[in-house]
C-alpha positions in Angstrom: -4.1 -3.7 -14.9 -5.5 -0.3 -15.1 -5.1 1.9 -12.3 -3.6 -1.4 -10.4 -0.4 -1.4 -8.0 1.2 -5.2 -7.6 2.8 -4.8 -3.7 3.9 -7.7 -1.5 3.0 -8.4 2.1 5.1 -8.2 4.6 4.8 -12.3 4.6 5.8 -11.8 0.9 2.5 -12.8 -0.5 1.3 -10.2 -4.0 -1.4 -8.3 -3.8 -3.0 -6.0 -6.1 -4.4 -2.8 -4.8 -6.5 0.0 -6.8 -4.3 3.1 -6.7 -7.9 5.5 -7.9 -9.6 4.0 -4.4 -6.5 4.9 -1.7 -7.0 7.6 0.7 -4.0 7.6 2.5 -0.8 5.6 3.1 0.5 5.5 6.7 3.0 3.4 8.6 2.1 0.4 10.2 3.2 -0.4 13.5 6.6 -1.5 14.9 9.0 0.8 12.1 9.4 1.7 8.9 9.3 -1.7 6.8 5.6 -2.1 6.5 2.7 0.8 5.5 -0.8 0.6 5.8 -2.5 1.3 2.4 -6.0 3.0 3.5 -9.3 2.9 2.0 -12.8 4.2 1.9 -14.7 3.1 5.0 -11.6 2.5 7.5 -10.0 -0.4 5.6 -6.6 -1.4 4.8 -3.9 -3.5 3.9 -0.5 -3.8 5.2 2.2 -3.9 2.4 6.2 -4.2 2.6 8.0 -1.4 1.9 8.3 2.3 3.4 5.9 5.0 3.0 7.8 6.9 0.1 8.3 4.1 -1.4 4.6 2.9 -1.4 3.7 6.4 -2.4 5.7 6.8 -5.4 4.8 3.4 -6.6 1.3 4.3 -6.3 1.4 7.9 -7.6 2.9 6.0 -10.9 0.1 3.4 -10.9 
């Protein structure tokens, strides 16, 4: 999976997000267990796991 992330939802679902098409990762409402991965054109998804954590997974993706 070039270039892939696997991350989990919050509801513990997988999901496979691009790393090369992020913009920015910010935290999601309500604390610091979930982060919204943006992309291009205002969409996201919300992933478990705190920013540096999503970050550093990425940055290794």
């Amino acid at each position: 999976m070039n270039g892939y992330v696997l991350l989990e939802t919050p509801d513990g679902e997988p999901i496979a997000v691009n790393a090369d098409r992020v913009n920015f990762v910010r935290r999601f409402k309500g604390g610091n267990d979930a982060s919204a991965v943006n992309f291009e054109k205002g969409n996201y998804v919300v992933v478990s796991g705190d920013i540096q954590h999503i970050v550093d997974l990425l940055a290794k993706g």
